[in-house]
Residue, then its C-alpha position, 0 to 999 in steps of 0.5 A: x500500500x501506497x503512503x497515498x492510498x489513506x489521502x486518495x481513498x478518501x476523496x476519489x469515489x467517482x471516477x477513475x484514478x490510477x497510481x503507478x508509483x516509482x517500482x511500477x506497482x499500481x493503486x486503482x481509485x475511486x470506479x468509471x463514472x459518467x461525467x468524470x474523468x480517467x487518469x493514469x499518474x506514475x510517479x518517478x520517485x518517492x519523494x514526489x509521493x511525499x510531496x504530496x502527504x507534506x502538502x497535498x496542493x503545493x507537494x502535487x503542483x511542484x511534483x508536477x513541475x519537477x517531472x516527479x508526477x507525470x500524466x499518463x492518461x489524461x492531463x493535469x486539468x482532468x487530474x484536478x478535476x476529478x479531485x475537485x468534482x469528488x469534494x464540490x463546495x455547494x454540496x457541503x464537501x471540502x477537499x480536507x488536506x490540512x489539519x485545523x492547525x494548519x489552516x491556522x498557519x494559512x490564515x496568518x500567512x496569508x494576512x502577511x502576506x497581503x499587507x502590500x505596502x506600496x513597494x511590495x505591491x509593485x514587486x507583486x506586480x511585477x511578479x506576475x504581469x511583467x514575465x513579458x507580454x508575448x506569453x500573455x498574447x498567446x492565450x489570451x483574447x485579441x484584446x488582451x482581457x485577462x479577466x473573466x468573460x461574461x458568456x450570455x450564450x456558452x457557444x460564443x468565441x473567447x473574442x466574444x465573450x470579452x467584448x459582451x464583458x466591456x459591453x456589460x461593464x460599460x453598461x452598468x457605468x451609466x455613462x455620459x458624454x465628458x464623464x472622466x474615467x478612472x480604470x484601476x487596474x487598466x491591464x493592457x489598456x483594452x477596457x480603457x479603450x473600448x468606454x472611450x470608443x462606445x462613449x464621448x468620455x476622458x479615461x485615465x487607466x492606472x497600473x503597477x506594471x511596466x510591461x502593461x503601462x507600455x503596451x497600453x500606450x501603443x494600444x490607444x495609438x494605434x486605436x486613433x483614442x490617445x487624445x482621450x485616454x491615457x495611461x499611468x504608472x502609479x498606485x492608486x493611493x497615490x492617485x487619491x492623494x493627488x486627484x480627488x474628487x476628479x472622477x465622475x466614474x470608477x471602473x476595476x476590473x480584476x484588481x481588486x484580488x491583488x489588494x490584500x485583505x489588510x487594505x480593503x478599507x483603504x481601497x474603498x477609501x481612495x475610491x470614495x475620494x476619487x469620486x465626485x459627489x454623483x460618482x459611480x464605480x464598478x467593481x469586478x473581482x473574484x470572490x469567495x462563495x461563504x465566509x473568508x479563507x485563506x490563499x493556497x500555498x501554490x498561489x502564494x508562492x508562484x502565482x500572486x503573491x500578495x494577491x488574497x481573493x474576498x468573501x462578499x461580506x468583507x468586500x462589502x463591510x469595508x466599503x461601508x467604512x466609507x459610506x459608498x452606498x451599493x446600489x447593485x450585486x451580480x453573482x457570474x457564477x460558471x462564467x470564469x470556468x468557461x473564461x478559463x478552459x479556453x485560456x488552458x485550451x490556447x496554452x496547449x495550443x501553444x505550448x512548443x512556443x511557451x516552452x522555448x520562451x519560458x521553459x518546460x518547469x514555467x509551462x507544467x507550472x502555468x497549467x497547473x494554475x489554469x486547471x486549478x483555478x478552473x476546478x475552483x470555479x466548476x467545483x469548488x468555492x470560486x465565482x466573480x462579482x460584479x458589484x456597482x457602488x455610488x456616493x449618492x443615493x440620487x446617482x443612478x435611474x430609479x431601476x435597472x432598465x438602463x442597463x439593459x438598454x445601454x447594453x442593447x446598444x453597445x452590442x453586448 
């Protein structure tokens, strides 16, 4: 018997998992069951094997990227899927792999570790956005989004499903003719662009990262808008300081994540200031379904560090620090999962290319974070909001409609 058997015997009961550890001895899991996958994994050592007892999610993530566990049935998506489908979150299921103690340790790493001083936050940055623009063009959309889509049909193309995000954004916004824009957390430029081509208004995108700031420039050249967006290096409560109440609209669009959980007062707080008196924002992040938790020693260490992903509830007990009245809440429940698989399809597709640029431990690594966020958002506790806020109870029409008239007419 395997020192694997104890853990897996618990989690894996539908579907098919094989073992073959390193003498070629081979363990069975869990029965064929339709809907969940077929996966044969060998491992080429013991200490692969512990890896995983040590730490069941960061021991499998870098056994999987030191080649200590290979794939031989199936791929690294289907492998966390069937972990992830056997343990589903809104079934009252948990993928039990630490002690009370150690979710503990969790806890407190991750409220270090997100404290993101001004500093730190460019470092985390820079950690993850600026590894080079090219691999970002490979699995990413035409327009570079890299935040989860909005998919009104499931059969629509990624290209689609982006641009129906920007249109569903621009349209919760509410904008007007001469309204300023503020974009926190501008990415490569792409929403910045697309509000200042569906409406007469004046952007200004914000971001930490030196490849993206560039990039956006050029973008918003090229697009014929540079007179009326532009784009900045600088944090955001730097921004506050400098220009409050300048902002008749406040766009975030995956930013929020990268915040740190000690700092979400503050955010709201530049935000509110930012704001004039009949400012709206809008508000688009990964969230928590339930009570807050922790951020996985994996993302920490390899993905976003700093980066902590919100309940609800504290999203929205911060932002009553600072009287932001919230106007509206849409839960986008499936809709990075589809985001997702297409960006882990696009990154096979191209891995001879990610693979001479980055390497084959940086390619093994970065399917791992696909195909682990993917499960989050299929299986277990992951889902997006989107969330409008407003200074004044008098900023906004009396009910929705307006948006799904906007919307109409952006062609979202």
């Amino acid at each position: 018997m395997s020192i694997l058997r104890p853990f897996l015997s618990r989690i894996v009961r539908q579907g098919r998992l094989t073992v073959i550890d390193p003498d070629g001895g081979e363990e069975y899991f869990g029965s064929t069951a339709p809907g969940f996958p077929d996966v044969t994994i060998r491992f080429t050592s013991r200490k692969g094997m512990r890896r995983i007892i040590l730490d069941p999610r960061l021991g499998a993530a870098e056994a999987f990227m030191d080649g200590e566990m290979r794939i031989e049935r199936g791929d690294i998506m289907e492998l966390i899927t069937l972990i992830r489908a056997n343990t589903p979150w809104d079934r009252g299921a948990k993928l039990k792999d630490k002690t009370a103690a150690g979710e503990a340790v969790d806890w407190v790493k991750t409220r270090i570790n997100s404290i993101n001083r001004r500093s730190r936050s460019r470092a985390n940055v820079a950690h993850h956005y600026d590894i080079g623009n090219d691999l970002y063009r490979l699995f990413l959309d035409s327009d570079m989004q890299y935040s989860c889509a909005y998919w009104p049909r499931v059969d629509m193309t990624l290209e689609e499903a982006q641009a129906a995000k920007k249109a569903h954004i621009a349209a919760k916004l509410a904008l007007a003719p001469g309204q300023r824009i503020l974009d926190i957390g501008c990415g490569w430029g792409g929403m910045a662009i697309t509000l200042a081509k569906l409406a007469d208004v004046e952007v200004l995108g914000i971001t930490l990262s030196q490849e993206q700031l560039a990039l956006a420039r050029e973008r918003a050249a090229a697009a014929g808008v540079a007179d009326r967006v532009s784009f900045e290096l600088i944090d955001y409560r730097d921004l506050a300081a400098r220009d409050a109440g300048r902002f008749d609209r406040i766009v975030s669009v995956g930013m929020f994540e990268h915040v740190g959980a000690r700092n979400f007062e503050t955010f709201f707080r530049a935000a509110a200031n930012l704001m004039t008196a009949n400012g709206v924002m809008l508000l688009h992040t990964i969230g928590r379904f339930g009570k807050p938790g922790a951020t996985d020693a994996f993302t920490r260490k390899y993905i976003f560090p700093g980066g902590y992903i919100p309940s609800l509830s504290e999203t929205l007990a911060a932002s009553e620090k600072s009287r932001l009245i919230v106007t509206d809440v849409e839960t986008l429940r499936l809709h990075y999962a589809l985001t997702l698989r297409e960006w882990y399809a696009r990154t096979l597709a191209h891995e001879e290319e990610i693979v001479r640029m980055m390497g084959d431990r940086f390619f093994r690594m970065w399917t791992f974070y696909l195909a682990g966020a993917t499960s989050a958002f299929e299986s277990g506790g992951m889902g997006n909001y989107q969330i409008q806020f407003a200074r004044s109870r008098h900023a906004l029409p009396l009910t929705r409609d307006y948006m799904a008239a906007a919307e109409q007419g952006y062609g979202g």
